[in-house]
N, C-alpha and C positions, 0 to 999 in steps of 0.2 A: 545637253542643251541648256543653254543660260535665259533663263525667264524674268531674271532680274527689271531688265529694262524694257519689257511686256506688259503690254496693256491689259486688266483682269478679261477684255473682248478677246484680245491675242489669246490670253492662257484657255481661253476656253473653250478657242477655237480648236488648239492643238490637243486641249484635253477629251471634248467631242471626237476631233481624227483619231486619236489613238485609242479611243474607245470603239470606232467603226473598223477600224484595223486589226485588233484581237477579238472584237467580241463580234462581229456582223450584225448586220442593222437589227436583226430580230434581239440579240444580245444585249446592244445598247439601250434599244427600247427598254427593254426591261429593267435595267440597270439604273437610266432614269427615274424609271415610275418607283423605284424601290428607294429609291433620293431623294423624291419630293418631297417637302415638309410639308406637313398639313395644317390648318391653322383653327382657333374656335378652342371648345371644352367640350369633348365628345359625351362624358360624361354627365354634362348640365346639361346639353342636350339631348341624350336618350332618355334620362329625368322626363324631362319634357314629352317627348311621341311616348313613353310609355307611361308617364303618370305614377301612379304607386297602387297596382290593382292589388285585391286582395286573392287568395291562394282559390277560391273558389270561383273567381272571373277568368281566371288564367285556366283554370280547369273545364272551363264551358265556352272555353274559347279552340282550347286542344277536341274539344268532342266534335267542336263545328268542324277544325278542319279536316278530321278523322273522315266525317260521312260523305 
């Protein structure tokens, strides 16, 4: 198949079908989400919701969720 003169809508159309064609929609799905790029600094922001506790906050946080 010649993709040359396909529009990147075309190609992606037929790239979608041929992925619903070997892999089944459940396959694709996944295939997708495994594609996605993600965007941000996961790590400047897990900095962020977890702060910088010290070894003994983290340790009476493990007790809380123990009981």
């Amino acid at each position: 198949m010649n993709v040359e003169n396909k529009t990147l809508q075309e190609i992606r159309y037929l790239g979608l079908e041929a992925l619903l064609q070997h892999l089944e929609v459940v396959g694709m799905i996944r295939f997708l989400q495994y594609q996605e790029k993600g965007y941000g600094d996961y790590s400047k922001e897990r900095h962020n919701w977890l702060g910088n506790p010290e070894i003994d906050e983290i340790a009476e946080e493990i007790k809380k969720l123990k009981k």
